[in-house]
C-alpha positions in Angstrom: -10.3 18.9 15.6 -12.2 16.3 16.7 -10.6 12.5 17.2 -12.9 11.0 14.4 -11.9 14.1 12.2 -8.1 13.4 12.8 -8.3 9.5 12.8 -9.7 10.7 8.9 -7.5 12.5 7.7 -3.7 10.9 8.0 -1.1 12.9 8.0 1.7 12.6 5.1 4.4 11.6 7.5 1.5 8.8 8.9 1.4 7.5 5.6 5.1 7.2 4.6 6.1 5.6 8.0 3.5 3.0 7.1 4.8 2.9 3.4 8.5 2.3 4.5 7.3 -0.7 6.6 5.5 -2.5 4.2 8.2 -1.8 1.4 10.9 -3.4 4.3 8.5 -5.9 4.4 8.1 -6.6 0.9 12.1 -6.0 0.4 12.7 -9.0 3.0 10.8 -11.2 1.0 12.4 -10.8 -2.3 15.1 -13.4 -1.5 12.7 -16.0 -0.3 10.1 -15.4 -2.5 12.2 -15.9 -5.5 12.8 -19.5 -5.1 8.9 -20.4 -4.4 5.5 -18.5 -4.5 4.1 -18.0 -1.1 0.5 -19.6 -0.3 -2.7 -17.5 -0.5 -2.3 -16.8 3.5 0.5 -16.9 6.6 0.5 -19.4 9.0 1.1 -18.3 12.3 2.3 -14.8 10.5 4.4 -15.7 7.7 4.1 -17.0 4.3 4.9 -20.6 4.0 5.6 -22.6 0.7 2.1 -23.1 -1.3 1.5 -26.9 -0.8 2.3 -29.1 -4.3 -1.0 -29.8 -6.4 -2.0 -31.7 -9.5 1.9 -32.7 -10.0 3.2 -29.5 -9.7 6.3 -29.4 -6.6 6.2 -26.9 -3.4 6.2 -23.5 -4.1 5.0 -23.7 -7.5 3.3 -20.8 -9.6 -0.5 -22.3 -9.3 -3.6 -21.3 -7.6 -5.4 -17.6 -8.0 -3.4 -15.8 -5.9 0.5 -15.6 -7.1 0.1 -12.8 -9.6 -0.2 -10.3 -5.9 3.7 -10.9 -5.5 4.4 -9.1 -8.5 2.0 -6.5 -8.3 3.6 -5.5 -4.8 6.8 -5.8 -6.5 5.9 -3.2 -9.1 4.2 -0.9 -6.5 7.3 -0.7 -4.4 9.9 -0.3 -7.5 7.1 2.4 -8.9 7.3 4.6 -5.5 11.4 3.7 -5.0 13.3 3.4 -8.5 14.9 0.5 -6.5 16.3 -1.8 -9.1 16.9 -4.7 -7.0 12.9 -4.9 -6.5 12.6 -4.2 -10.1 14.7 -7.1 -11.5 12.7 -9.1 -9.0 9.3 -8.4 -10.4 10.5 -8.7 -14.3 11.8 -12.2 -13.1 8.2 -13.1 -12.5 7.0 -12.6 -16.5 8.9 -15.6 -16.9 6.6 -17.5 -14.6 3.8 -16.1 -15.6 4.7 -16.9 -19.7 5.4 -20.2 -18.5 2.5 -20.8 -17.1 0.1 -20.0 -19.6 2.0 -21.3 -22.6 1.9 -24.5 -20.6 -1.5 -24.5 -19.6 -0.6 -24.8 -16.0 -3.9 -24.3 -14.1 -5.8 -22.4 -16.0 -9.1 -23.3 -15.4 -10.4 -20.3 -13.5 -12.1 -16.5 -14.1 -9.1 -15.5 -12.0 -7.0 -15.3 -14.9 -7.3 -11.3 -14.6 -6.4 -11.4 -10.9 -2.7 -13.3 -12.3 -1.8 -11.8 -15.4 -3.4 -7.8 -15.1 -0.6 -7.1 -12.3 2.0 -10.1 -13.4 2.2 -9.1 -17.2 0.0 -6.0 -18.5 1.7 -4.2 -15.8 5.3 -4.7 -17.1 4.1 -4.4 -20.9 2.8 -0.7 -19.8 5.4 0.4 -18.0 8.7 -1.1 -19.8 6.9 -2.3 -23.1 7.9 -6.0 -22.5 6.8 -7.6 -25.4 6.9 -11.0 -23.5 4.5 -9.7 -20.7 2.3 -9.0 -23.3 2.0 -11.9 -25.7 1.8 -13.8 -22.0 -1.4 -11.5 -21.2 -2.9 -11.6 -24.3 -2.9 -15.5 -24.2 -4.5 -15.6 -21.0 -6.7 -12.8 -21.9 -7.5 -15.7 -24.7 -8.3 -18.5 -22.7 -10.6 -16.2 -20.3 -12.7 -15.7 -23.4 -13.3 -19.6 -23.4 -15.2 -19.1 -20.1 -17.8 -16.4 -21.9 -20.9 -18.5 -22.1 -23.6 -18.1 -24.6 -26.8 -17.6 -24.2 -26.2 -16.3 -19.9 -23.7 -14.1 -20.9 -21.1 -14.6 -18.3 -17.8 -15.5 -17.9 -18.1 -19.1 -15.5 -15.6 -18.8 -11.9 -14.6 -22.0 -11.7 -13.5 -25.1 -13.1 -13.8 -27.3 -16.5 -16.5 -26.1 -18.0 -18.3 -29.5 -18.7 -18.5 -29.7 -14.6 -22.3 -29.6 -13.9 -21.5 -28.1 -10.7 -19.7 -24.8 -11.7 -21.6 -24.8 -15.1 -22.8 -21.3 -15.0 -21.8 -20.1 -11.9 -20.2 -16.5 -11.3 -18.9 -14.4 -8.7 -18.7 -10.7 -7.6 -14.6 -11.6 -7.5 -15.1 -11.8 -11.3 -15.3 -7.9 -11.8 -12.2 -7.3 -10.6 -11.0 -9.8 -13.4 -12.6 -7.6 -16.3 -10.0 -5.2 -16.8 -7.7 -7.8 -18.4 -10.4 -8.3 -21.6 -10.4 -4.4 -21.4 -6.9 -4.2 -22.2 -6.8 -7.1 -24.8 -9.4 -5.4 -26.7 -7.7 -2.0 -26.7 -4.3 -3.9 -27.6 -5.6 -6.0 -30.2 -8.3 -4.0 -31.6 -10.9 -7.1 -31.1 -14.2 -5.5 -29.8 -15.0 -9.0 -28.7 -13.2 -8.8 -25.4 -14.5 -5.5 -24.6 -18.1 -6.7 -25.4 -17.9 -9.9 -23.2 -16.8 -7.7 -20.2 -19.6 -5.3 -20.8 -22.1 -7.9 -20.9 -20.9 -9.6 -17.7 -20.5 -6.2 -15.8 -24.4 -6.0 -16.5 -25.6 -10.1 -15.6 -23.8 -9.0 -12.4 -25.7 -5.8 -11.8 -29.0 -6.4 -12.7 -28.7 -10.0 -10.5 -25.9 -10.4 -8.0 -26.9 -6.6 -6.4 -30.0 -7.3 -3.7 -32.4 -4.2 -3.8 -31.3 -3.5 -0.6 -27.8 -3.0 -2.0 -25.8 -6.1 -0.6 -24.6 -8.9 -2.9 -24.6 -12.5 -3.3 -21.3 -13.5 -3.5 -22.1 -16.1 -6.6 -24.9 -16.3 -8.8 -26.0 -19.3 -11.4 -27.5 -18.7 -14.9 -29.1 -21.5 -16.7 -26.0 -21.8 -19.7 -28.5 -23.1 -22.6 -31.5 -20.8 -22.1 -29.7 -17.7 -20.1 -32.0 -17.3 -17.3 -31.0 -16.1 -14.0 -31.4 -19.3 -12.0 -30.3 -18.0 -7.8 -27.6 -16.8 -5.9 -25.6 -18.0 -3.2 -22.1 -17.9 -1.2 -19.4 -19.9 -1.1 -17.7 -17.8 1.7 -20.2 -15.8 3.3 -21.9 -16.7 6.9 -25.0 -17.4 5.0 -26.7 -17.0 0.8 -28.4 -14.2 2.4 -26.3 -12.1 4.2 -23.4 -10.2 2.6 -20.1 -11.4 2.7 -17.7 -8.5 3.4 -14.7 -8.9 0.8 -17.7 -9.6 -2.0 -19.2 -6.3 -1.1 -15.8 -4.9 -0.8 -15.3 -6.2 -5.1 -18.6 -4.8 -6.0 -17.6 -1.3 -4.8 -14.0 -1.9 -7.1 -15.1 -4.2 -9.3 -17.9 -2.1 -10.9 -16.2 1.4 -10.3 -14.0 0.2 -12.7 -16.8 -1.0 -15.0 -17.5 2.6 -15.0 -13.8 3.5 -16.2 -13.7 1.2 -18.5 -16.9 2.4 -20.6 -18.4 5.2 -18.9 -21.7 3.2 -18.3 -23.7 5.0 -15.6 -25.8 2.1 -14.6 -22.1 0.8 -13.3 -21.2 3.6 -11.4 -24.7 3.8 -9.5 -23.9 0.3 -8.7 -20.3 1.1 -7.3 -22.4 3.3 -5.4 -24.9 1.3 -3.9 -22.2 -1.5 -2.8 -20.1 1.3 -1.0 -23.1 3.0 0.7 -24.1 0.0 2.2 -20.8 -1.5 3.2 -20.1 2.3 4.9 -23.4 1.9 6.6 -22.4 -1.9 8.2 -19.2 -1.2 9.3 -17.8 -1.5 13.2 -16.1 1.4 15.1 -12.7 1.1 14.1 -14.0 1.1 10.4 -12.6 -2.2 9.9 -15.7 -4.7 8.5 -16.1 -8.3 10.0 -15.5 -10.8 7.4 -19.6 -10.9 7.0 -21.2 -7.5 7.3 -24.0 -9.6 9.0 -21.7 -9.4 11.9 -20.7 -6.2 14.2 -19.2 -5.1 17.2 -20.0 -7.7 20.5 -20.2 -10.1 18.3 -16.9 -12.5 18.7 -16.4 -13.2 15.1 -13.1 -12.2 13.1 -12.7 -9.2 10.7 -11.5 -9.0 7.5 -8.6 -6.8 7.3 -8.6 -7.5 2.9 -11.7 -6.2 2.6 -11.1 -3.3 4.5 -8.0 -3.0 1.9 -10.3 -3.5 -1.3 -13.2 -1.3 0.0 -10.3 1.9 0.5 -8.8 0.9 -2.7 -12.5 1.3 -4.4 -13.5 4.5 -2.5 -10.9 5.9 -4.0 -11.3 5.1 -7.3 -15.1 5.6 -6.8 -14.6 9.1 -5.3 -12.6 10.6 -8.6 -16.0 9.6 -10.8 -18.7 10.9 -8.7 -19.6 14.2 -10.0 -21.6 15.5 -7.2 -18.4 17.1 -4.9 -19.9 16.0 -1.6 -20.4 12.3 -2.4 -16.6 12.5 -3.6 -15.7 14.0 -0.5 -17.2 11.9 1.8 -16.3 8.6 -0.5 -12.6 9.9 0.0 -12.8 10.5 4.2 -14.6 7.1 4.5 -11.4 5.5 2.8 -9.2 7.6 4.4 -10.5 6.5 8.0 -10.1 2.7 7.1 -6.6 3.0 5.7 -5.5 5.2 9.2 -7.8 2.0 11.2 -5.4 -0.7 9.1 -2.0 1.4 9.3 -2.8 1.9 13.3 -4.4 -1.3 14.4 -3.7 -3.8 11.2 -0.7 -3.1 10.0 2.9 -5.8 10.7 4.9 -2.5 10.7 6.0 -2.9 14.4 5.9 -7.4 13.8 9.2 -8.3 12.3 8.7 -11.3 12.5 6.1 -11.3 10.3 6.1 -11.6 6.3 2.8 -10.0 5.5 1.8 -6.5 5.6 -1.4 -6.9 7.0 -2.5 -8.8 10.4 -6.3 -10.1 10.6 -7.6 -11.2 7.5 -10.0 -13.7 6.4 -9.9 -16.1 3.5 -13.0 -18.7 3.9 -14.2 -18.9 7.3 -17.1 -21.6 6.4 -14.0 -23.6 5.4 -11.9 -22.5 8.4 -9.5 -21.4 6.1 -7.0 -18.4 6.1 -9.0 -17.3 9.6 -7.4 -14.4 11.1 -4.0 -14.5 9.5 -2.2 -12.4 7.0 -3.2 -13.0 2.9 -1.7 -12.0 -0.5 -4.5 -9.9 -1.9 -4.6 -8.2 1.2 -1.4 -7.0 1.3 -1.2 -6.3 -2.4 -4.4 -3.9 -1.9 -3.3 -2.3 1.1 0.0 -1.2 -1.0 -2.0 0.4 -3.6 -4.1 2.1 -1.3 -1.2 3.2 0.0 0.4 4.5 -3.3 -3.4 5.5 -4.2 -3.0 8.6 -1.3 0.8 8.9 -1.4 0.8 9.4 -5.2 -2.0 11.4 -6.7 -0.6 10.6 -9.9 -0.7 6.9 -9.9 -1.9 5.0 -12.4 -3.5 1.9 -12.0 -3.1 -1.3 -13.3 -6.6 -2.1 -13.3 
């Protein structure tokens, strides 16, 4: 067998050494992050306090990122029946309740990221009836971001701010699944129809013909017309910022779930065949896929997580067996690249699970260190190959 050949194909053993790591990992936080919510990346290699905001003290449950600590939480007490990690991740519904029935910092698309893994999780797998009346509220207040005539669901901020005013981003796909779920809970078709009509703004306009993506696009929100796109973290509006690419292979795969829309599965395809194509050596992408091997910039260890995370679920729709084959041995490769070369499992000192990500390098922030979401889809990818029979919260 060759060396690429056997760098593709893990081994089972491989996988639950790497497994039992990050579970110690995510085990040894449990204590710490009880008392406060970690920020979006490490410092130096571990988790920190998130800094207070808007009022709210040190630690505090705000920002887009917190809902990853509780999807871990359910990933490791789903693979280990450990009921210390899973009185630790109910704990967290009463965050996340609190949170939206206060209103605390809502003002974001991100509301999926937060309350898909936080509180639809639980409801599904224990029937919570808390988790879900918490969900369904948020899944509310995302529907006040759907803007008529454009058709979107707006990223950021009040909507009466003439800067976000009809901007999106590819993030937002990954967001969708929540309005998927309040529709089939409820029985509204509205939720389900808003998602739809996003999914396809996004693929008729944030997808390049050469199959990169913008990372945010801008509609005019009183006539609906597709106005430009841009980034917010890429190296440049025209080149193709690695985790965004990484969301459009996810992000619209599970459009394609959701609906069984084929026009969102050939875009899955066309965001994974080009980020396949733009990847370095070890399989790991640079945080912009502008970027390669020689040329001194960072990588982005999240993406790489995402991107296996979406190959996977891309590979069990495709009907055509090679193109699920070869979907499923590209994955593979990048997981073995993160467990070998990525991975904290030989760092103790270290609170994440992955080493080398990126969060905003324009902003020279989050460069090179460890970040929530990336650890969060790393575990999954992880349960995604140990357990065939997982089934996602997405």
């Amino acid at each position: 067998m060759s060396a690429e050949a056997d760098r593709a194909a893990p081994t089972t053993d491989h996988l639950a050494v790497a497994w039992d790591a990050a579970v110690a990992t995510v085990r040894g936080n449990i204590a710490d992050f009880t008392a406060w919510y970690p920020d979006d990346t490490t410092s130096a290699g571990a988790y920190r306090p998130r800094a207070p905001r808007d009022g709210r003290p040190e630690g505090a449950n705000i920002g887009w990122t917190t809902g990853f600590w509780p999807g871990m939480l359910w990933l490791v007490w789903e693979g280990t029946g450990d009921d210390a990690v899973l009185a630790a991740a109910r704990r967290q519904v009463d965050s996340f309740a609190d949170r939206v029935t206060r209103g605390v910092d809502l003002d974001t698309h991100d509301l999926g990221f937060l309350y898909t893994l936080s509180c639809v999780t639980p409801w599904r797998l224990l029937g919570d009836e808390r988790a879900r009346d918490a969900a369904l509220a948020a899944a509310d207040h995302l529907m006040t971001r759907f803007l008529e005539p454009a058709g979107i669901v707006q990223a950021w901020g009040d909507l009466a701010n003439p800067v976000q005013r009809g901007r999106t981003i590819i993030d937002s796909l990954m967001n969708l699944p929540l309005l998927y779920w309040a529709a089939e809970t409820t029985g509204t078709p509205a939720f389900r129809e808003a998602a739809i009509r996003h999914t396809e703004q996004l693929r008729r306009h944030i997808i390049r013909p050469d199959g990169t993506t913008f990372h945010t696009f801008y509609w005019d929100t009183e006539t609906g017309e597709p106005l430009r796109g841009a980034t917010e973290q890429g190296h440049q509006d025209g080149s193709c910022w690695a985790r965004g690419q990484a969301w459009g292979v996810y992000g619209f795969a599970l459009g394609y779930r959701h609906v069984r829309e084929p026009s969102f599965l050939d875009a899955a395809r066309r965001c994974a065949d080009y980020f396949l194509t733009h990847l370095p050596d070890d399989r790991v992408a640079y945080w912009d896929l502008v970027f390669g091997d020689g040329s001194g910039e960072e990588r982005d260890s999240s993406a790489a997580a995402i991107a296996v995370c979406g190959l996977y679920e891309l590979a069990g729709h495709v009907d055509d067996p090679e193109a699920a084959s070869r979907y499923r041995t590209e994955a593979d490769a990048i997981l073995t690249s993160l467990i070998t070369g990525y991975s904290t499992a030989h760092d103790p000192a270290s609170t994440a699970l992955l080493r080398h990500g990126v969060y905003d390098k324009p902003k020279n922030v989050g460069v090179d260190e460890g970040n929530l979401w990336g650890d969060y889809f790393y575990l999954e990818a992880l349960s995604r190959r140990l357990r065939p029979d997982w089934r996602s919260y997405w």
